[in-house]
C-alpha positions as CSV (number, residue, x, y, z in Angstrom):
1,X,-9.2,15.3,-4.0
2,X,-5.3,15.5,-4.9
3,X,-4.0,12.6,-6.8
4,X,-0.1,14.0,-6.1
5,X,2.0,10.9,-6.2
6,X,2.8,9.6,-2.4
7,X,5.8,7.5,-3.1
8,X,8.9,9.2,-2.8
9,X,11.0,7.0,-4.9
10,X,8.4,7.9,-8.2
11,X,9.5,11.4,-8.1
12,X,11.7,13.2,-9.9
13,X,14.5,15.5,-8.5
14,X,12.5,18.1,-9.8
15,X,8.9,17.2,-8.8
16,X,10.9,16.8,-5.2
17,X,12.2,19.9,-5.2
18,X,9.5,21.8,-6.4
19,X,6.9,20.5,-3.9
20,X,9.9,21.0,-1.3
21,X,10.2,24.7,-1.5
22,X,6.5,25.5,-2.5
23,X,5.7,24.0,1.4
24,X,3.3,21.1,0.2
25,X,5.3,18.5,1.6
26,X,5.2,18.3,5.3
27,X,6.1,15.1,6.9
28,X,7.4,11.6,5.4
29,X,7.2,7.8,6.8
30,X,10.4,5.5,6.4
31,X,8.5,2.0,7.3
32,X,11.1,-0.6,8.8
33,X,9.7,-4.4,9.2
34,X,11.3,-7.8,8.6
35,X,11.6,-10.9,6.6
36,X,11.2,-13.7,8.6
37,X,9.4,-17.1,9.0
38,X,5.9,-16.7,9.8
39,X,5.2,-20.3,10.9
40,X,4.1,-22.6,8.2
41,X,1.3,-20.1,6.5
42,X,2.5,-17.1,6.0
43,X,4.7,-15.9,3.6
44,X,8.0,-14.5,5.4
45,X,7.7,-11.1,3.8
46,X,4.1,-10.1,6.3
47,X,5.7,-7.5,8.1
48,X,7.5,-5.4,5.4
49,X,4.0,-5.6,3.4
50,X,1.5,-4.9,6.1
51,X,4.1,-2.1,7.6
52,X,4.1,-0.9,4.0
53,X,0.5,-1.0,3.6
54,X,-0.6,1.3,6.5
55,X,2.1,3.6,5.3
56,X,0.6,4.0,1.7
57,X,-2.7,4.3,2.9
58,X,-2.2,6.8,5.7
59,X,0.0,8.8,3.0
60,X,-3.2,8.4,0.4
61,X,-5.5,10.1,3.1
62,X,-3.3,12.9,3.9
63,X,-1.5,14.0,0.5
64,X,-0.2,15.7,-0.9
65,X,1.7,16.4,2.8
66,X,3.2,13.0,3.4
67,X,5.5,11.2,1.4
68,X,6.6,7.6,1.7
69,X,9.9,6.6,1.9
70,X,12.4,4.3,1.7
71,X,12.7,1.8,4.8
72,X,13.8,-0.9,5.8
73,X,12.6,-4.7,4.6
74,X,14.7,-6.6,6.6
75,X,15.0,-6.2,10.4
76,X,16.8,-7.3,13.9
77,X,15.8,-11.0,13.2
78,X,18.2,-13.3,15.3
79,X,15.7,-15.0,16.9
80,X,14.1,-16.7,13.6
81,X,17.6,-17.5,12.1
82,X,16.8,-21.2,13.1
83,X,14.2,-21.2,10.3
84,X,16.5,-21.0,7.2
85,X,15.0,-17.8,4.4
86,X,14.8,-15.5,7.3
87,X,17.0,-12.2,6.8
88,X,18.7,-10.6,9.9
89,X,21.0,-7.3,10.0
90,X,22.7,-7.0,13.0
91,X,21.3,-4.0,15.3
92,X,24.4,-2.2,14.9
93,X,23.7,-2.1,10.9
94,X,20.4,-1.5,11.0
95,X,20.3,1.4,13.5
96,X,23.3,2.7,11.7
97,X,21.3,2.5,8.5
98,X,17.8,3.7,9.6
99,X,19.8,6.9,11.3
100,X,21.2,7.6,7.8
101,X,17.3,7.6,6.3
102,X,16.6,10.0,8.9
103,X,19.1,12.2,8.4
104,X,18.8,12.0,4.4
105,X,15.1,12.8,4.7
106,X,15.9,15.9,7.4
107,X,18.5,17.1,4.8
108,X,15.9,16.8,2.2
109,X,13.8,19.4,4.2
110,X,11.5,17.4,6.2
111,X,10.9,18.3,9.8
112,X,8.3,15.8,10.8
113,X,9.5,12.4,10.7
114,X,7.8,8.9,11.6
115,X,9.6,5.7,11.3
116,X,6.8,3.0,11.1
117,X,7.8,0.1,12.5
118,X,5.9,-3.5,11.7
119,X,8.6,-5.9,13.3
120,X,8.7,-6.5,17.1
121,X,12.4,-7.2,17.4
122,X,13.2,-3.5,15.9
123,X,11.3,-1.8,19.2
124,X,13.7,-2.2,22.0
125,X,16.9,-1.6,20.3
126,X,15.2,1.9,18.4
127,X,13.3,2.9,21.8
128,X,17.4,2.4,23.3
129,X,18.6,4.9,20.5
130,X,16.1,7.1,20.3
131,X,17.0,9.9,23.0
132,X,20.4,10.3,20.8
133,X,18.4,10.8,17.5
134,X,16.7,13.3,18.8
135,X,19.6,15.3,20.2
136,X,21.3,14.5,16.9
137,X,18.2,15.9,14.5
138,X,16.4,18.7,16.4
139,X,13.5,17.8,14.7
140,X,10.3,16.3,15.5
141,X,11.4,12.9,14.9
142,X,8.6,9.8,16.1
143,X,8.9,5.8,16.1
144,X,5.6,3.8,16.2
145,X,5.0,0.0,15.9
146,X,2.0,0.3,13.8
147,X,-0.2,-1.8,16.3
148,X,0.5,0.4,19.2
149,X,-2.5,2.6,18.4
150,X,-4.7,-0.4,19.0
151,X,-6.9,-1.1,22.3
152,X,-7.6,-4.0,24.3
153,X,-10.9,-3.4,23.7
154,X,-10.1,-2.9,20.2
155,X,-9.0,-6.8,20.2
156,X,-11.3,-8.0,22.7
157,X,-14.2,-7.0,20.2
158,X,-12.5,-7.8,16.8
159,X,-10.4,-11.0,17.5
160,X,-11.4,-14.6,19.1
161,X,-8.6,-15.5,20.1
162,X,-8.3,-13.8,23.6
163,X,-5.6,-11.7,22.9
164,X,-4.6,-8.7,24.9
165,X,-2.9,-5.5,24.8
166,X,-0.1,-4.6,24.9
167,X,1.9,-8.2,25.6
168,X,0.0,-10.4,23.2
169,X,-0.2,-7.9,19.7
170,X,1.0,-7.9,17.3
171,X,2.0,-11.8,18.2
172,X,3.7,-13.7,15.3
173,X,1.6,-15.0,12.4
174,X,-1.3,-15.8,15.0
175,X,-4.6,-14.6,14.3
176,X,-4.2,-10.9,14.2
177,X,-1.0,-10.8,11.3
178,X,-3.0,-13.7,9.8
179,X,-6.4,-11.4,10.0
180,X,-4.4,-8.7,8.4
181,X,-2.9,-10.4,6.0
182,X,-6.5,-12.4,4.7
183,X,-7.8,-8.9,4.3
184,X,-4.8,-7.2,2.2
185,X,-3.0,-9.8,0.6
186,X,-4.9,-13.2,0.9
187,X,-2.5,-14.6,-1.8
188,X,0.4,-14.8,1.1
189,X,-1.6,-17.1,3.2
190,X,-1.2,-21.1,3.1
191,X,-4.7,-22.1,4.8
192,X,-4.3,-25.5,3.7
193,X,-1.3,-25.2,6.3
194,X,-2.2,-23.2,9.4
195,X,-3.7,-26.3,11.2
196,X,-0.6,-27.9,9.9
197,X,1.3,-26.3,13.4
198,X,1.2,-26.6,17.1
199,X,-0.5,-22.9,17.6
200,X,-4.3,-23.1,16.5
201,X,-5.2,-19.1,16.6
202,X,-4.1,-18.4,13.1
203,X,-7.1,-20.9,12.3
204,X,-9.4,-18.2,14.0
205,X,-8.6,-15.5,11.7
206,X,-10.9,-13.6,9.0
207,X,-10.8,-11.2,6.3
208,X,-13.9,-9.7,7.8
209,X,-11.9,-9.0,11.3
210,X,-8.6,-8.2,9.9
211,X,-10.6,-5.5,7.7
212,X,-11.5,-4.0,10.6
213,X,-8.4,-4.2,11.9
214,X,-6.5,-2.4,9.5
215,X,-9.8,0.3,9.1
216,X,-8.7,1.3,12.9
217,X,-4.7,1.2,12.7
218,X,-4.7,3.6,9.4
219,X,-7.4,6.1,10.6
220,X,-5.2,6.6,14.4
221,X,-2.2,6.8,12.5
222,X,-3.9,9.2,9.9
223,X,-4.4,11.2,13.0
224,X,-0.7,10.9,14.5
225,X,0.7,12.2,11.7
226,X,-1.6,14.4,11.2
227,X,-0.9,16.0,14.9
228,X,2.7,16.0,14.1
229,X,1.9,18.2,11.0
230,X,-0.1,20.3,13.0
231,X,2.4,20.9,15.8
232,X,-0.1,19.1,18.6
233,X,2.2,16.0,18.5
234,X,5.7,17.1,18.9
235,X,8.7,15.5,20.2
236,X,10.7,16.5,23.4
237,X,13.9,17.1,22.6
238,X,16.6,16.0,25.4
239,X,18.6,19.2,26.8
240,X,22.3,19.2,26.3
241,X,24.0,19.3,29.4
242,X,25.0,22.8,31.2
């Protein structure tokens, strides 16, 4: 198996540039999540790491074609400024930002693109953008929330809490971000708090289920990027008008 390095920020200009032009690197992820509160018991970073952590390991299964790039930590946040620690940009600044990404990575040579998203408030305002990106790029350019590739019957059989798709994932810090995070990074969950709250779901959660979990959400987007390598996955790009 290849062992070529997935991060883009670990490479040289040179390693860059050489696996550029030799046609090994196809298609790069820019993740984009939040900080935010995450009730009492989780820590407020859970969506930049577990939007980070499906990126690295869809990367890891599919290099040396897929880099990882530079996102976005902090997100379109507003509604959790009442909890103080929680970062906001304004949607203005981020979508400004996240268009500049893109277009750094499309100048770099890339021509398959996927922002990752792992924060709920970044959907609408990218999904309202997103026809112009395309017209502006010409490229096949994607935006996924990482727990879109999920089924109801994908949480019916994993989670206890009753949750369905698509209005009740990925929630916020109940039992599915809490499964996820038990799983990947137990050390940013308070258990001695998440009873200490009105919402008893995160109570429910497991490392066992969020496992599972994460096993599903890396191996379907493994396979979206991989379509989008492969030209079965391509984005329509709006027609200019006549």
């Amino acid at each position: 198996m290849s062992t070529a390095e997935i991060l883009q920020r670990k490479l040289t200009r040179r390693e860059f540039r050489e696996r550029m032009q030799a046609g090994q690197l196809k298609a790069c992820i820019i993740p984009v999540a939040a900080i935010e509160q995450h009730l009492e018991h989780l820590a407020m970073e859970h969506d930049w790491r577990s939007v980070c952590h499906v990126a690295v390991a869809v990367a890891q299964r599919l290099q040396p074609r897929v880099l990882v790039a530079e996102g976005l930590m902090a997100g379109i946040s507003e509604h959790h400024m009442r909890h103080p620690g929680t970062l906001s940009l304004r949607p203005g600044t981020f979508l400004a930002v996240l268009s500049d990404l893109i277009d750094s990575e499309i100048r770099a040579g890339f021509r398959h693109v996927l922002v990752l998203n792992g924060h709920g408030g970044n959907t609408a305002p990218c999904q309202g953008i997103w026809e112009q990106l395309l017209r502006l790029h010409q490229v096949n350019l994607h935006f996924l929330s990482y727990w879109d590739v999920l089924t109801e019957a994908d949480a019916q059989e994993i989670l206890k809490s009753g949750h369905r798709l698509p209005q009740d994932l990925p929630g916020h810090a109940q039992e599915f971000e809490t499964a996820f995070a038990l799983a990947a990074f137990p050390e940013n969950v308070r258990t001695s708090l998440w009873t200490d709250q009105p919402d008893p779901t995160p109570s429910q959660a497991t490392a066992h289920a969020g496992q599972a979990l994460i096993d599903r959400i890396v191996e379907r987007v493994t396979n979206y990027v991989a379509e989008m390598i492969n030209g079965s996955r391509t984005s329509m790009v709006p027609p200019y008008f006549p």
